[in-house]
Backbone bond lengths (Angstrom), bond angles and torsions (degrees), N, CA, C in turn:
res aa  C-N    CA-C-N  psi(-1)  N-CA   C-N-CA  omega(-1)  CA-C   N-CA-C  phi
1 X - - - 1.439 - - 1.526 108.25 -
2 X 1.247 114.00 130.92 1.709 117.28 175.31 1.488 109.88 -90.78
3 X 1.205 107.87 158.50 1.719 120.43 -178.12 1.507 99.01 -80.48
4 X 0.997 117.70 119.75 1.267 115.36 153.16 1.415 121.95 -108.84
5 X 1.531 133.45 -174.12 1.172 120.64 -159.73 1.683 107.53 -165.87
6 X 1.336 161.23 -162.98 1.095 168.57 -29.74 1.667 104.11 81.21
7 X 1.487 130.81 140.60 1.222 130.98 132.48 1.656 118.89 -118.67
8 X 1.013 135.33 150.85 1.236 129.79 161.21 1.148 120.05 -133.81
9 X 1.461 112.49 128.91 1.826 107.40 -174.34 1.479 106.71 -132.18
10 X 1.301 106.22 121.57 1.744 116.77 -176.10 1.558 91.24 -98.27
11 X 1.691 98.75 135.98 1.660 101.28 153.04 1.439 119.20 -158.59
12 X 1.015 85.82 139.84 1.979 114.19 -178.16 1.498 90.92 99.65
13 X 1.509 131.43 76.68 1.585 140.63 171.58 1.036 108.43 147.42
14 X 1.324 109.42 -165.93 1.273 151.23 -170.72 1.200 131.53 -98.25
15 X 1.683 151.19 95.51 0.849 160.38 -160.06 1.539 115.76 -69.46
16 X 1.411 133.90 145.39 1.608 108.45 152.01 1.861 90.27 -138.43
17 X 1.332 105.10 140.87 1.491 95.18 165.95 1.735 121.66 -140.31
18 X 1.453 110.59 104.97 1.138 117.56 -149.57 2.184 96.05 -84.04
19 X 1.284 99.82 -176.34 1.122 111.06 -169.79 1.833 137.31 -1.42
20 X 1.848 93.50 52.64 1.547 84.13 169.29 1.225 136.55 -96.20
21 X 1.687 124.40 154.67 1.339 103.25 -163.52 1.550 96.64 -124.39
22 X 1.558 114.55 179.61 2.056 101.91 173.72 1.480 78.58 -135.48
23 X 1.682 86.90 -175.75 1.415 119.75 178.44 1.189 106.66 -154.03
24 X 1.398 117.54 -172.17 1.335 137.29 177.59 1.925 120.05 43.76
25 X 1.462 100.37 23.38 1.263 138.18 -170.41 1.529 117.12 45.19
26 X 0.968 105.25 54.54 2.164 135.53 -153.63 2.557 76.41 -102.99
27 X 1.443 79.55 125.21 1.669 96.45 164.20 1.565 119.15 -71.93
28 X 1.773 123.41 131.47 1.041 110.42 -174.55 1.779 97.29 -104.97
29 X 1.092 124.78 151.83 1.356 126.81 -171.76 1.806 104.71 -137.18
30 X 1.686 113.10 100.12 1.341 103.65 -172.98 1.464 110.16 -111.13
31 X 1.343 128.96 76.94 1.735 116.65 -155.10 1.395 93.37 -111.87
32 X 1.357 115.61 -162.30 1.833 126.66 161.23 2.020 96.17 -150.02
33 X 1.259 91.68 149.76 1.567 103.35 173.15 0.964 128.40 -82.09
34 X 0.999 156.60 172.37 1.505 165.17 -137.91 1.306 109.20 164.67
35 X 1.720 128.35 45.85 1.450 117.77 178.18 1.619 116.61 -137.71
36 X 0.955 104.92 154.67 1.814 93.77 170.55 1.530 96.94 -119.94
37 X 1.466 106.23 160.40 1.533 146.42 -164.53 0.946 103.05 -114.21
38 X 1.625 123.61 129.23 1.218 154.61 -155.57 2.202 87.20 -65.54
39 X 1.248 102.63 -74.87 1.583 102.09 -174.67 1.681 98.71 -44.00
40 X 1.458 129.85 -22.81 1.974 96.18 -162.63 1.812 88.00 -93.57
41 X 1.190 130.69 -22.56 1.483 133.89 156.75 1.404 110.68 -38.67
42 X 1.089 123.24 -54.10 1.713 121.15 176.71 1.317 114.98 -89.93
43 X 1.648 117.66 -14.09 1.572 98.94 158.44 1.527 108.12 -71.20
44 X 1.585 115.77 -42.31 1.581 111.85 -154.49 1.634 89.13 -61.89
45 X 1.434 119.59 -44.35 1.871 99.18 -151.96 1.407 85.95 -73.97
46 X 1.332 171.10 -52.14 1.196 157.24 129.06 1.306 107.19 37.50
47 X 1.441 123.11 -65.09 1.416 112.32 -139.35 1.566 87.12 -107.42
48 X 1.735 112.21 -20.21 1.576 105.99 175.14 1.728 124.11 -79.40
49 X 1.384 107.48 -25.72 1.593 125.92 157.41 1.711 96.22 -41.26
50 X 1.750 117.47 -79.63 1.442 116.39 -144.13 2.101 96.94 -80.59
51 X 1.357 123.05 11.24 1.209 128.87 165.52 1.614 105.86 -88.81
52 X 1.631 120.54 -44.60 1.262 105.10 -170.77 1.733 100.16 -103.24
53 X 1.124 119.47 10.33 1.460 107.62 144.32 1.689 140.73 -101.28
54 X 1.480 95.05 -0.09 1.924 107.63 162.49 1.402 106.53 -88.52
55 X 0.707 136.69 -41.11 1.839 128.20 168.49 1.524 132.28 -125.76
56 X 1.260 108.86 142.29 1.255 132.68 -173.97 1.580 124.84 -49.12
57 X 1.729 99.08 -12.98 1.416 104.54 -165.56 1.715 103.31 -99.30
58 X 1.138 125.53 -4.91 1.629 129.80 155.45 1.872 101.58 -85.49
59 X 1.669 85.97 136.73 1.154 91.42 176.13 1.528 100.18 -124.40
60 X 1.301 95.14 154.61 2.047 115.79 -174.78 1.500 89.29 -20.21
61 X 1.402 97.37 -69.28 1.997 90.40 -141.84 1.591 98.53 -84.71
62 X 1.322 127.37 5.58 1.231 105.87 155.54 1.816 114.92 -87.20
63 X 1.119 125.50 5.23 1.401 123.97 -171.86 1.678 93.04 -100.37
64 X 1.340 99.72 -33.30 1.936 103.66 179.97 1.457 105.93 -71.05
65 X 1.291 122.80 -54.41 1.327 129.30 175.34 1.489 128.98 -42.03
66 X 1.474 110.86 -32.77 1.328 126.95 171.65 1.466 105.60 -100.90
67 X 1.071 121.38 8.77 1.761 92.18 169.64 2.214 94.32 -135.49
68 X 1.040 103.62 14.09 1.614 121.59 165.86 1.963 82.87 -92.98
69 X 1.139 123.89 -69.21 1.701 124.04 -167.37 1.289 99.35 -34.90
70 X 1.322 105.65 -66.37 1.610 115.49 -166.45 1.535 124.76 -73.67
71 X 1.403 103.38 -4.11 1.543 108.89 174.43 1.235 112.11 -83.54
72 X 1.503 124.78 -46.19 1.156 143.95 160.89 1.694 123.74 -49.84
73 X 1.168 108.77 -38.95 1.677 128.75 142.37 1.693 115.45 -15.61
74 X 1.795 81.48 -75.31 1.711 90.22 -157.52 1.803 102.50 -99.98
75 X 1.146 123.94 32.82 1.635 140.14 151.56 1.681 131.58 -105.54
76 X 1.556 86.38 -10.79 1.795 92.21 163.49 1.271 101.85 -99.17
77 X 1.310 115.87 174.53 1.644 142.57 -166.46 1.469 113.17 -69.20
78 X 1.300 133.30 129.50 1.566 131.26 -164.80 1.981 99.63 -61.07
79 X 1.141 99.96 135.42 1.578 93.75 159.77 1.959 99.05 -168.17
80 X 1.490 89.20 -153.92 1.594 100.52 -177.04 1.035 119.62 -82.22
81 X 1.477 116.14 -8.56 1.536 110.08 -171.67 1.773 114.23 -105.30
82 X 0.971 104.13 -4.49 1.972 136.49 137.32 1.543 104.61 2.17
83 X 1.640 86.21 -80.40 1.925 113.61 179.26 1.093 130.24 -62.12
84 X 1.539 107.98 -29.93 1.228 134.43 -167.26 2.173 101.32 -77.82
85 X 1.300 88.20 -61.88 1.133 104.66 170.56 1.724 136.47 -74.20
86 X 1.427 113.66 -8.26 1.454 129.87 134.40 1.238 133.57 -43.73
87 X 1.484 103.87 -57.27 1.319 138.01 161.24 1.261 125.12 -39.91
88 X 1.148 113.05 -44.51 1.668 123.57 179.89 1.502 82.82 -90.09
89 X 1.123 162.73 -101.26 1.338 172.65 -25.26 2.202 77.23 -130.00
90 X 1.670 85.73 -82.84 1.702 87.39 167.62 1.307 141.84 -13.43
91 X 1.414 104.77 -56.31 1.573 123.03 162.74 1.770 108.52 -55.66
92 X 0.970 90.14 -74.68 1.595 97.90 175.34 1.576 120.18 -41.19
93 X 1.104 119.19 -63.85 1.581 119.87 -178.42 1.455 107.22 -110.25
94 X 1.529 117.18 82.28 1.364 121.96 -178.76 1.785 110.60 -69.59
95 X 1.477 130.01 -32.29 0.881 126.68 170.44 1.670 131.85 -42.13
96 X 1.320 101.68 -28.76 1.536 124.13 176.72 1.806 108.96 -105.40
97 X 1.051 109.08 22.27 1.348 116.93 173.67 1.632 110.96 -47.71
98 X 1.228 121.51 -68.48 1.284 115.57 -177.64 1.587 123.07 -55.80
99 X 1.861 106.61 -46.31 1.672 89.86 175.01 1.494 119.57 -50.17
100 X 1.261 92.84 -36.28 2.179 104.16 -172.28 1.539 102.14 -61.03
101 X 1.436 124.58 -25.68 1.465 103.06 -149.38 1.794 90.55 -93.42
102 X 1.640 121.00 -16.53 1.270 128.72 -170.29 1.931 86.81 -94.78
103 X 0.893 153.95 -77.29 1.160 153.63 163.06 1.364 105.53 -10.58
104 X 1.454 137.27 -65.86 1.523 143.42 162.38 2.176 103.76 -37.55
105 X 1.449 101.36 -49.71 1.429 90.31 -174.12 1.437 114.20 -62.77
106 X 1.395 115.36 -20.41 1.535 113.76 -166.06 1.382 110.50 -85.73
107 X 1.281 113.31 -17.32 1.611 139.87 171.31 1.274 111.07 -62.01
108 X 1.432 98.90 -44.64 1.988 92.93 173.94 1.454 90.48 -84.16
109 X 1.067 150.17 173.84 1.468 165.09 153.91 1.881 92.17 -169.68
């Protein structure tokens, strides 16, 4: 007999999953991630490069400053304060609003 299994993958939110049960003494594993991926890191500085080179109103070291933040970001350990700290990032560098808010979605997975 082979193991078979269930996957479920929520993204962009919040999960809830009420009454599951196992059998056949099969491990149940109910977590959420908190990480970013090397490729959505090189899309985001991608899309924050060709933002602070179409207009004049990003300046150098704020385009360095935010992707030094966010490098440092995604080299500590996944957790909750991830979002938290995305979040502020947003506030802070509204010009890059859109890479952050697609970068933030990949964060929830």
């Amino acid at each position: 007999m082979t193991k078979s299994g269930i996957h479920i993958n929520v993204s962009g939110g919040n999960a809830a999953v009420g009454n599951i049960s196992q059998g056949d003494n099969n491990q149940l594993d109910a977590h959420q991630s908190n990480s970013i991926a090397a490729a959505d890191l090189v899309q985001f500085y991608t899309a924050i490069e060709v933002l602070s080179r179409q207009g004049s109103t990003v300046s150098t070291a704020d385009y360095l400053a935010l992707k030094a933040e966010v490098e440092s970001l995604a080299k500590q350990q996944p957790d909750r304060d991830v979002v938290d700290r995305l979040k502020g990032l947003y506030e802070k560098y509204a010009w890059a609003a859109t890479p952050l808010k697609a970068l933030l979605g990949v964060v929830l997975v």
